[in-house]
C-alpha positions as a Markdown table, in Angstrom:
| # | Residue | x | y | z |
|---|---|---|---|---|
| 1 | Unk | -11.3 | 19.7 | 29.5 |
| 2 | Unk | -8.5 | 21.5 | 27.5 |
| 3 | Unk | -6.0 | 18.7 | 27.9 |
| 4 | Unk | -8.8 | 16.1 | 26.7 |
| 5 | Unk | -9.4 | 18.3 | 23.5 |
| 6 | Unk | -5.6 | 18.4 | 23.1 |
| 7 | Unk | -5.2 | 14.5 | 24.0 |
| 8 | Unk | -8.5 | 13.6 | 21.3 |
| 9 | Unk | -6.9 | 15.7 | 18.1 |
| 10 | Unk | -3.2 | 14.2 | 18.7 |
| 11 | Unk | -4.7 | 10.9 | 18.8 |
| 12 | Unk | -6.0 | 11.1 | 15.5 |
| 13 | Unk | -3.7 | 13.2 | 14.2 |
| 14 | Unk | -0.7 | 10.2 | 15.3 |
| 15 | Unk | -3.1 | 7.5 | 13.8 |
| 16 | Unk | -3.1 | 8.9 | 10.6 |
| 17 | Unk | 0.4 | 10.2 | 10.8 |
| 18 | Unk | 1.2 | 6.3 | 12.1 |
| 19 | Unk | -0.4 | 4.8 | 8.6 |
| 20 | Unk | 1.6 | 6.8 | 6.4 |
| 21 | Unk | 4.7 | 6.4 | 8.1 |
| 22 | Unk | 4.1 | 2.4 | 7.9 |
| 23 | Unk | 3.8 | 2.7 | 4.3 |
| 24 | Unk | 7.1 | 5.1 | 4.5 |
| 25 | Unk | 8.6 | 2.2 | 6.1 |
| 26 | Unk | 7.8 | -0.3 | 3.7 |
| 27 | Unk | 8.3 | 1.7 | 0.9 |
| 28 | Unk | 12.0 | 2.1 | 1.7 |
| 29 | Unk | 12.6 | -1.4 | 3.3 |
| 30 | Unk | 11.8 | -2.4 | -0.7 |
| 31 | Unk | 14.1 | 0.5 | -1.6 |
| 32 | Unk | 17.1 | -0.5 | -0.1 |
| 33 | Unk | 16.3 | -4.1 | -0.7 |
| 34 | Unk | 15.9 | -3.6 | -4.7 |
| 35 | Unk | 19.1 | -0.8 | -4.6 |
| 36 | Unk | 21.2 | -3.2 | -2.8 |
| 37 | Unk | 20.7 | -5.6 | -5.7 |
| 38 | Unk | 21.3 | -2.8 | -8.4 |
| 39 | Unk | 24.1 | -2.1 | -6.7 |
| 40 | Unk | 26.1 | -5.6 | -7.2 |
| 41 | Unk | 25.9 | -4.6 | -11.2 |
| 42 | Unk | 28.6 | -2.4 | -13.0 |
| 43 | Unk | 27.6 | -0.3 | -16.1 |
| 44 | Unk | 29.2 | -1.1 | -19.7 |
| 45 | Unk | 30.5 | 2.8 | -19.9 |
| 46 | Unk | 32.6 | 1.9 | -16.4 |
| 47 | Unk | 31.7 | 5.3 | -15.0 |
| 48 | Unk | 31.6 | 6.3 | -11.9 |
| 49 | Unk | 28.9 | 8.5 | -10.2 |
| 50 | Unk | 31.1 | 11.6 | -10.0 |
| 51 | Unk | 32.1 | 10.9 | -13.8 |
| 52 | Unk | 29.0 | 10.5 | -15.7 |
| 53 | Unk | 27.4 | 14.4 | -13.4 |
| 54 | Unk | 30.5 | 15.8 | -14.6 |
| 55 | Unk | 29.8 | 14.6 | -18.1 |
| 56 | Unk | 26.4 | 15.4 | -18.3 |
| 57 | Unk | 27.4 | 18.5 | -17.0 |
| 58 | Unk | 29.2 | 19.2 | -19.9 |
| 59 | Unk | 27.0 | 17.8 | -22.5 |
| 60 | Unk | 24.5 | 20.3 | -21.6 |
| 61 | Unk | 26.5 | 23.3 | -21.1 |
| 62 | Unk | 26.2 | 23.8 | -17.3 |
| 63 | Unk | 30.1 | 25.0 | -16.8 |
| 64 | Unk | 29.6 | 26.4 | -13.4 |
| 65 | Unk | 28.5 | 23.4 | -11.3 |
| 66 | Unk | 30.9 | 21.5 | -9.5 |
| 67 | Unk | 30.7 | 17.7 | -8.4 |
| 68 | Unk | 31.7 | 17.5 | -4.7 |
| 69 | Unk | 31.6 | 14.0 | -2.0 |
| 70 | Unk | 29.4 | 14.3 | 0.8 |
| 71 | Unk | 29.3 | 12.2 | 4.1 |
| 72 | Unk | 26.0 | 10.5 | 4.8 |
| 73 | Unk | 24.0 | 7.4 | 2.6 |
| 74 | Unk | 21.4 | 8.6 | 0.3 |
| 75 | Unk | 22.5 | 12.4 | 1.5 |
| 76 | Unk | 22.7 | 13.2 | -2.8 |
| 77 | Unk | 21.2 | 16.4 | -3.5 |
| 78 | Unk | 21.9 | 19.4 | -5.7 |
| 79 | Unk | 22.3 | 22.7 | -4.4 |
| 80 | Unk | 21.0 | 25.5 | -6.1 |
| 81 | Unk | 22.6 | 28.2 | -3.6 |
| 82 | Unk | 25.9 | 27.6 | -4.2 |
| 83 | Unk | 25.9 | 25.4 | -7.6 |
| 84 | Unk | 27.1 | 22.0 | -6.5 |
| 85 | Unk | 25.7 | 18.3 | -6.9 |
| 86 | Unk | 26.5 | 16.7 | -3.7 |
| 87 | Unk | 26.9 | 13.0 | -4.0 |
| 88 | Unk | 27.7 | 10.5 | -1.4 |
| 89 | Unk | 30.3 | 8.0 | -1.1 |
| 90 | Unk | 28.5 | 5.1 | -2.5 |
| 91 | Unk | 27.2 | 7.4 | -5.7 |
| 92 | Unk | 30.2 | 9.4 | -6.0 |
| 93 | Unk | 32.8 | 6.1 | -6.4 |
| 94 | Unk | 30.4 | 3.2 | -7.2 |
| 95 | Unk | 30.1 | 2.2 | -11.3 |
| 96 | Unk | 26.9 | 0.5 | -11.2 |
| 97 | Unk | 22.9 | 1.6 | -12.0 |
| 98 | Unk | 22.0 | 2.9 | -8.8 |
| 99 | Unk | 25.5 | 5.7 | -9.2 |
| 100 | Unk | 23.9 | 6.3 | -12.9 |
| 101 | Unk | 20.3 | 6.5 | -11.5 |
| 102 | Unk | 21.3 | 8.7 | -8.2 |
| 103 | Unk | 24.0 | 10.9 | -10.1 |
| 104 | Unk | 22.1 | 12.1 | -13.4 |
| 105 | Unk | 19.0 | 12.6 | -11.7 |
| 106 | Unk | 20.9 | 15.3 | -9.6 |
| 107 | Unk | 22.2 | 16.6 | -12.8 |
| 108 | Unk | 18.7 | 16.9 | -14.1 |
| 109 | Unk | 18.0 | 19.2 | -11.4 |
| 110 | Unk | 20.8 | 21.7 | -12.4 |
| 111 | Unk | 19.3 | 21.2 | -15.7 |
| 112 | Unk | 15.9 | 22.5 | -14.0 |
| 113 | Unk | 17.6 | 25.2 | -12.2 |
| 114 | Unk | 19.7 | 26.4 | -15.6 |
| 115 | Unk | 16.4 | 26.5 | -17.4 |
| 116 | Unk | 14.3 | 28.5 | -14.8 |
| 117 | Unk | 11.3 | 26.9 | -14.9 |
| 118 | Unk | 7.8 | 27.9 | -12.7 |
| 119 | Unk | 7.6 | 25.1 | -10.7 |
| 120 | Unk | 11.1 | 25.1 | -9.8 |
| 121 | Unk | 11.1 | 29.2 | -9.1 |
| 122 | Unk | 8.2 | 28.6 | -6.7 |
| 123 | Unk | 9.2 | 25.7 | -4.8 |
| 124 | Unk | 12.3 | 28.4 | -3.8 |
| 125 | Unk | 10.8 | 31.1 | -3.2 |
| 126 | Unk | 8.7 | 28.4 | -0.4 |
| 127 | Unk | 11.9 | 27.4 | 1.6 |
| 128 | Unk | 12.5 | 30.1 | 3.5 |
| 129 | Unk | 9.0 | 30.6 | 4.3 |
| 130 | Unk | 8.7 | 27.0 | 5.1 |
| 131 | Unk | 11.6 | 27.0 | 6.9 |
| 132 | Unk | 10.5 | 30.1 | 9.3 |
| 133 | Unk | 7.1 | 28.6 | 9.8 |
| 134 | Unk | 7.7 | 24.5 | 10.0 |
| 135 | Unk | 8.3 | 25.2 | 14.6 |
| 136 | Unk | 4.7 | 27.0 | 14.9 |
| 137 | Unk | 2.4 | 25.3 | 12.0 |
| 138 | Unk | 1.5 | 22.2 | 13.9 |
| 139 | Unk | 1.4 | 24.0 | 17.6 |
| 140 | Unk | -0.9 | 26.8 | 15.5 |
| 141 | Unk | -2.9 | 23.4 | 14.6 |
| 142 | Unk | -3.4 | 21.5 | 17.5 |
| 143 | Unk | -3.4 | 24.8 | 19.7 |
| 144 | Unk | -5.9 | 26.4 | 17.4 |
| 145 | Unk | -8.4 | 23.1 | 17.0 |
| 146 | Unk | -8.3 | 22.7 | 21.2 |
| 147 | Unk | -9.2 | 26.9 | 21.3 |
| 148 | Unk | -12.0 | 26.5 | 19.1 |
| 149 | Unk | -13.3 | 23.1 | 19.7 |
| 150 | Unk | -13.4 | 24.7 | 24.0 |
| 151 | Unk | -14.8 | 27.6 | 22.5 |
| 152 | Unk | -17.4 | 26.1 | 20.4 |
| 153 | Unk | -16.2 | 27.5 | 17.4 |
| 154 | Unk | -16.0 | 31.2 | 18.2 |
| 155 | Unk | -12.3 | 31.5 | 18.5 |
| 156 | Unk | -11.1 | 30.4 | 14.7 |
| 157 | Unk | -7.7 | 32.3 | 13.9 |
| 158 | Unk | -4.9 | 30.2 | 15.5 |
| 159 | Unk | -6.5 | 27.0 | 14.1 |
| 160 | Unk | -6.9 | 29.1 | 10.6 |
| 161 | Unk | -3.3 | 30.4 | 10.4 |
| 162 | Unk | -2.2 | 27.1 | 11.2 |
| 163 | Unk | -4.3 | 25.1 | 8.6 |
| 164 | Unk | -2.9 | 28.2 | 6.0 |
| 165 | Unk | 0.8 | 27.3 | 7.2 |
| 166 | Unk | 0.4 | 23.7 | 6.6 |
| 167 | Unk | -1.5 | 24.6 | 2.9 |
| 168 | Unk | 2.1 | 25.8 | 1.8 |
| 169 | Unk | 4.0 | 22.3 | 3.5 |
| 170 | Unk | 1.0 | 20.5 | 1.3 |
| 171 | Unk | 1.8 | 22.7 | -1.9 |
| 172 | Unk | 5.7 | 22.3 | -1.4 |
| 173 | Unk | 5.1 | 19.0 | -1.3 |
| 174 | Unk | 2.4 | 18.6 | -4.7 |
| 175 | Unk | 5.2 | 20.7 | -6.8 |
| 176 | Unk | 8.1 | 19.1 | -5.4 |
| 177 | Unk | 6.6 | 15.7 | -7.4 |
| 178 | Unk | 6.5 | 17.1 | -11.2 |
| 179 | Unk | 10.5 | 18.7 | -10.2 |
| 180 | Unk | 11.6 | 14.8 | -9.2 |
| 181 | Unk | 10.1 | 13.8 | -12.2 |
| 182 | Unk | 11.0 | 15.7 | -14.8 |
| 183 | Unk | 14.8 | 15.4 | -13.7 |
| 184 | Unk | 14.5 | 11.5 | -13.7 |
| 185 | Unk | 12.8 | 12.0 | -17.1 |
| 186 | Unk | 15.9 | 14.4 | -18.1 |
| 187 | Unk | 18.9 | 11.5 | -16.4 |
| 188 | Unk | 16.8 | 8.5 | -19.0 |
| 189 | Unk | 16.9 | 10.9 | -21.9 |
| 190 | Unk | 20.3 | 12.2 | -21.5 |
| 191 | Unk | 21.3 | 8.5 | -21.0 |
| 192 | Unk | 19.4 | 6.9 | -23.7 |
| 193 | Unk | 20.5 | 9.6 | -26.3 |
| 194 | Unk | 24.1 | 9.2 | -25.2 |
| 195 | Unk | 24.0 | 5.6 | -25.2 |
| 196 | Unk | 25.6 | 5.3 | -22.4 |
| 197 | Unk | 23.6 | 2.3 | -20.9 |
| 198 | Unk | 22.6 | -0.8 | -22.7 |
| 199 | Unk | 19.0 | -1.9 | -22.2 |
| 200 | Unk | 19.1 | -4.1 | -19.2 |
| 201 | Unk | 20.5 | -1.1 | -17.2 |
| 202 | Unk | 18.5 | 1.2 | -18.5 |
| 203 | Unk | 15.7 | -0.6 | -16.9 |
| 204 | Unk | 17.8 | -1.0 | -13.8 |
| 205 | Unk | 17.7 | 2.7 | -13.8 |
| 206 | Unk | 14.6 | 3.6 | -14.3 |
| 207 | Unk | 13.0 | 1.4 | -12.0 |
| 208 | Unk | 15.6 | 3.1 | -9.5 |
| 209 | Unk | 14.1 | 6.5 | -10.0 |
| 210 | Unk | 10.9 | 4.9 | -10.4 |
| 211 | Unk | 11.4 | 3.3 | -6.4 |
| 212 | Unk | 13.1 | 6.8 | -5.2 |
| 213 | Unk | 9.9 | 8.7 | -6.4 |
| 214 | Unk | 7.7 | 6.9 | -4.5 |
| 215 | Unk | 9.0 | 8.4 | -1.6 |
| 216 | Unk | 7.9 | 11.8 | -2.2 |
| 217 | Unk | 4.4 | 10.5 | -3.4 |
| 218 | Unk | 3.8 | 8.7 | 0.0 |
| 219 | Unk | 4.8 | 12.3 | 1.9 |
| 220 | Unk | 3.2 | 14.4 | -0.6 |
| 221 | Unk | -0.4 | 11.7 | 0.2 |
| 222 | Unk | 0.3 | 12.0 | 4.2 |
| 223 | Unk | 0.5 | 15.5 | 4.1 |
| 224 | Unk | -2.6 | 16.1 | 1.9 |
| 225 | Unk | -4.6 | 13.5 | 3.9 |
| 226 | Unk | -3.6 | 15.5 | 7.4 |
| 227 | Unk | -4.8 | 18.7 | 5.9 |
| 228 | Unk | -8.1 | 17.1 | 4.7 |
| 229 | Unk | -8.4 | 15.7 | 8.1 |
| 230 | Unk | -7.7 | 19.6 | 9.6 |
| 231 | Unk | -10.1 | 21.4 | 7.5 |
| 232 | Unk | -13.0 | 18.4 | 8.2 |
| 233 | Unk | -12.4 | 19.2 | 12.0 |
| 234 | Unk | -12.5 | 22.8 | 11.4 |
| 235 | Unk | -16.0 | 22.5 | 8.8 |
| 236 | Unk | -18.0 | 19.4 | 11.0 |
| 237 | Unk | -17.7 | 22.2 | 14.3 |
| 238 | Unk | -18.5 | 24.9 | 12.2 |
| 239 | Unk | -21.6 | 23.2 | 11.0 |
């Protein structure tokens, strides 16, 4: 009985898990696809990745960042813990729109972190709680929903803490959005003001962050459609 329970939630739990992960798959097949052709076209400033952080960097008076190559494709990130923008081999070298895009984006983020702002703060302060709790929230889940659907509803708490646990994946993922795009909207200012792109690769750029975004939109939908799908389980048993 319990291993029918367990076998009915995963199924729906892997179908809707399935649907976002086709549109994951899509998503980024178009990704590469439209990078790949960004990638064939050099910038006017002939900058490379590593080159225009460093000089926005500078420009906005963040001194105590460094620029370092990573291993890895599409590994770029910036590290708040120990100050560094990470950039991989193809941003780090490369002189073309996806570099710019990939590059100043990362440097927006320093911007963020420099700054201090809410969002920022509190999607912190959520790692390390995330990353203690990411091994138990979805055994607390499934666990929880067989317990109380075998129970009929009388034993709720493992299938509440989980749903709880998975409410702070679902929040990291709804602030994480406004952080990517207020450091693309910092790269295309920065950019714009310095005049360090003409307009063809401006729009090159943008539509490059504009593409990358997307990315956390389809995992930021998936993970609020999962919850919803939770919490109905949990409310139509209750009823």
């Amino acid at each position: 009985m319990l291993i029918d329970i367990i076998d009915n939630i995963m199924d729906n739990y892997y179908l809707i898990t399935g649907i976002f992960l086709l549109f994951n798959i899509i998503i980024n097949t178009i990704i590469k696809i439209r990078l790949n052709h960004y990638s064939k076209f050099y910038v006017k400033s002939n900058l490379s990745g590593k080159e225009i952080a460093e000089k926005m960097l500078m420009d906005n008076g963040i001194n105590d960042v460094n620029v370092h190559l990573v291993n890895g494709n599409l590994t770029d990130h910036y590290n708040p813990l120990n100050k560094t923008i990470n950039l991989s081999k193809n941003v780090f070298f490369k002189k073309n729109a996806v570099s710019i895009a990939i590059a100043t984006h990362e440097c927006g983020h320093a911007m963020q972190h420099k700054l201090g702002g809410t969002l920022l703060k509190l999607r912190d302060n959520l790692v390390p709680i995330l990353n203690f709790s990411s091994r138990i929230t979805h055994l607390s889940i499934i666990y929880g929903l067989a317990i109380f659907y075998s129970s009929e509803g009388k034993y709720s708490i493992i299938l509440k803490i989980g749903i709880i646990l998975f409410s702070l994946i679902v929040i990291f993922s709804l602030i994480t959005l406004p952080i990517e795009f207020d450091a693309s909207k910092r790269a295309l200012n920065w950019l714009k003001k310095k005049n360090l792109v003409n307009y063809k690769e401006y729009s090159q750029v943008k539509s490059s962050l504009n593409l990358a975004a997307m990315t956390y939109i389809i995992a930021a939908l998936g993970d609020l459609t999962n919850l919803a799908y939770f919490i109905s389980v949990f409310d139509d048993n209750k009823k």
